[in-house]
C-alpha positions as CSV (number, residue, x, y, z in Angstrom):
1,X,46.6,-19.1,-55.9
2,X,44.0,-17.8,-53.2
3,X,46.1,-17.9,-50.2
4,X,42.8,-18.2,-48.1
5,X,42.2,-21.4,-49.5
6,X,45.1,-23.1,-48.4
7,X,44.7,-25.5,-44.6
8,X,44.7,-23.0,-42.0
9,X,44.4,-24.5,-37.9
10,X,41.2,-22.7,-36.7
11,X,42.0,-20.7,-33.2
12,X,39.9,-23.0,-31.2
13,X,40.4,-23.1,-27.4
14,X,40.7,-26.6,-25.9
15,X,37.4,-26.8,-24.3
16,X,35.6,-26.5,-28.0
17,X,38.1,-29.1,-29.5
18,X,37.5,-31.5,-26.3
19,X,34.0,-30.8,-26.4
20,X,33.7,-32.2,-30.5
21,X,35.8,-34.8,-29.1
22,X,33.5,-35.5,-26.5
23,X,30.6,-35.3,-28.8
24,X,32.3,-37.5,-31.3
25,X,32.7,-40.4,-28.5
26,X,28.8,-39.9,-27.3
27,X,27.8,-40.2,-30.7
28,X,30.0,-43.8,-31.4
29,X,28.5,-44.9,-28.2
30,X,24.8,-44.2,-29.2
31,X,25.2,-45.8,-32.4
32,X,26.6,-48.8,-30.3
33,X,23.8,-48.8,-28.4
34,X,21.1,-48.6,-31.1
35,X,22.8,-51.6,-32.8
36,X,23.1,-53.7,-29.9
37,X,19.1,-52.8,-29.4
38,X,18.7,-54.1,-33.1
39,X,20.1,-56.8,-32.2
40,X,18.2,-57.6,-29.2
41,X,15.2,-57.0,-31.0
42,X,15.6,-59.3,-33.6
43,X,17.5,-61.6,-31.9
44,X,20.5,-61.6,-33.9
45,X,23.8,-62.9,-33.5
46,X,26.9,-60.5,-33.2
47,X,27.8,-61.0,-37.3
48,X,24.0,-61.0,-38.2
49,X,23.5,-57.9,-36.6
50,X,27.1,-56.2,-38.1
51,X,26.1,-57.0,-41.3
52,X,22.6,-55.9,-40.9
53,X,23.6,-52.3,-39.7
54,X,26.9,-51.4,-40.7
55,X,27.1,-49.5,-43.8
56,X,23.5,-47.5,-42.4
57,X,23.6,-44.0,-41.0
58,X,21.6,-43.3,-37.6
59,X,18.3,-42.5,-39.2
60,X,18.3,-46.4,-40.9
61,X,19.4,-47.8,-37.8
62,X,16.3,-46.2,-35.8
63,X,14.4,-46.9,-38.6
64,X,15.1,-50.9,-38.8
65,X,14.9,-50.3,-35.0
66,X,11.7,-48.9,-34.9
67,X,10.3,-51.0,-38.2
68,X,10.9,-54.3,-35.8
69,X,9.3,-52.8,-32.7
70,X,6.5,-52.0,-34.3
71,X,6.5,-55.6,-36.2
72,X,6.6,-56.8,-33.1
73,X,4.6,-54.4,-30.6
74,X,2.0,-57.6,-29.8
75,X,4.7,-59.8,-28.0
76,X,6.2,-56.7,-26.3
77,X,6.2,-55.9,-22.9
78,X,3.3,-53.2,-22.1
79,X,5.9,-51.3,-20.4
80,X,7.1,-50.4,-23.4
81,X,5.9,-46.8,-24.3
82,X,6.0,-46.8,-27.9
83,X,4.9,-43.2,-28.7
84,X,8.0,-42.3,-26.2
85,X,9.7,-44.0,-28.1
86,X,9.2,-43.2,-31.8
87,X,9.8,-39.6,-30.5
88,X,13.0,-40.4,-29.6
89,X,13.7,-41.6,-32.8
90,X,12.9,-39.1,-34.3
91,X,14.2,-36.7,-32.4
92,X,17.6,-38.3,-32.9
93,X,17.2,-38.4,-36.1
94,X,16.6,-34.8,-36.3
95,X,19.9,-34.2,-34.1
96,X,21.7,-36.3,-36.5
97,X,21.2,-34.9,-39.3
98,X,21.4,-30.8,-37.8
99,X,24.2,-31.6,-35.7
100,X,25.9,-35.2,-36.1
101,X,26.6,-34.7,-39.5
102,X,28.2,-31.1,-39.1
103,X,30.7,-31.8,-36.7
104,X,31.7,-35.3,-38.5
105,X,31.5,-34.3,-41.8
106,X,31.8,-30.4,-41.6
107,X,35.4,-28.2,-41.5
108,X,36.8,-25.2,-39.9
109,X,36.1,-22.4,-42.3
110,X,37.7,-18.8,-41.7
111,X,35.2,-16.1,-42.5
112,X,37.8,-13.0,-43.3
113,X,36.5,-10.0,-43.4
114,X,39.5,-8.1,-42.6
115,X,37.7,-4.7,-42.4
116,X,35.1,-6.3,-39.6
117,X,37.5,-8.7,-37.9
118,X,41.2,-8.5,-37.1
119,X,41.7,-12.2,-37.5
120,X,39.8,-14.8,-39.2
121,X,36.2,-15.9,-37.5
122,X,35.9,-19.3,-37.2
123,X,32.6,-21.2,-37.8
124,X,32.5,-25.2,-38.5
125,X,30.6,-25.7,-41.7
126,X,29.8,-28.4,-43.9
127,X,30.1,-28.6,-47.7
128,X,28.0,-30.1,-50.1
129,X,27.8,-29.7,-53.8
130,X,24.4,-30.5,-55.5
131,X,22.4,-29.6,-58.6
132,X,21.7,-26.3,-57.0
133,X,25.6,-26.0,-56.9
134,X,28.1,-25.4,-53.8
135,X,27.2,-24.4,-50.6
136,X,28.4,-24.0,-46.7
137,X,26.1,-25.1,-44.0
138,X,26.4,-23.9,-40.4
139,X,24.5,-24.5,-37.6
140,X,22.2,-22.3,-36.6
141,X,24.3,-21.1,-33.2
142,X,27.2,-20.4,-35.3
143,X,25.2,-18.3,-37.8
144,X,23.0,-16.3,-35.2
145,X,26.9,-15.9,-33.2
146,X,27.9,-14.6,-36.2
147,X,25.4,-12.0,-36.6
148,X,25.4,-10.7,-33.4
149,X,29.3,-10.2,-33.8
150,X,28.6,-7.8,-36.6
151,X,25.7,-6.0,-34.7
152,X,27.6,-6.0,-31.4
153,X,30.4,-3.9,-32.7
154,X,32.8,-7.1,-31.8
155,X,35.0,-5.6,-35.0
156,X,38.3,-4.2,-36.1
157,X,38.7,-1.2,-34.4
């Protein structure tokens, strides 16, 4: 067997693993916060409002979120803003699903190229498997770092 496919620990530093840690805890607290805003809304109790929203991802919640402030935009407050608001939304939603997802669901993968590198490059990718077959997702930092590794000359010498 490929030994390349077996678990390998990626040579992170400790700021990038406390900073997906950090990330991690920020995103348990939005989702906190965007359920106990559902719940507000709709004026839910505690159970109501678990059962309502726990087996949805981030884009349902805002979604449910949004679908009740919009039901009920006529008793709101005017200070509500709700253009700012559907654009934060959807801009969460975006983040969620480019960047949420990745560092939850995604996995150190070593990129060896052992005449370009002298030890494996690390990038965090996801993996899905679909009818278009397998593929590896990174974000769009790690693939543009990436490149400019290889143009930059940051290679086995």
């Amino acid at each position: 067997m490929d030994e390349n496919l077996y678990p390998h620990w990626p040579e992170l530093d400790a700021d990038t693993l406390q900073s997906i840690g950090r990330f991690i805890v920020a995103w348990g607290v939005l989702e906190t916060q965007i359920d106990a805003a559902i719940a507000d809304l709709y004026n839910f109790d505690e159970i109501t409002a678990n059962s309502v929203t726990a087996n949805h991802g981030t884009k349902a919640r805002l979604e449910l979120f949004m679908a009740g402030v919009a039901t009920f935009s006529d008793i709101l407050p005017d200070s509500i803003a709700i253009g700012d608001m559907n654009k934060l939304a959807n801009d969460t939603a975006t983040i969620s699903n480019k960047f949420r997802n990745l560092v939850a669901h995604g996995r150190p993968v070593p990129i060896i190229e052992e005449n370009l590198f002298p030890k494996p490059y690390w990038l965090w990718g996801r993996l899905s498997a679909r009818k278009g077959g397998v593929k590896m997702t990174a974000s769009e930092l790690q693939q543009n770092t990436f490149e400019y590794a290889l143009r930059s000359g940051h290679r086995k010498t």
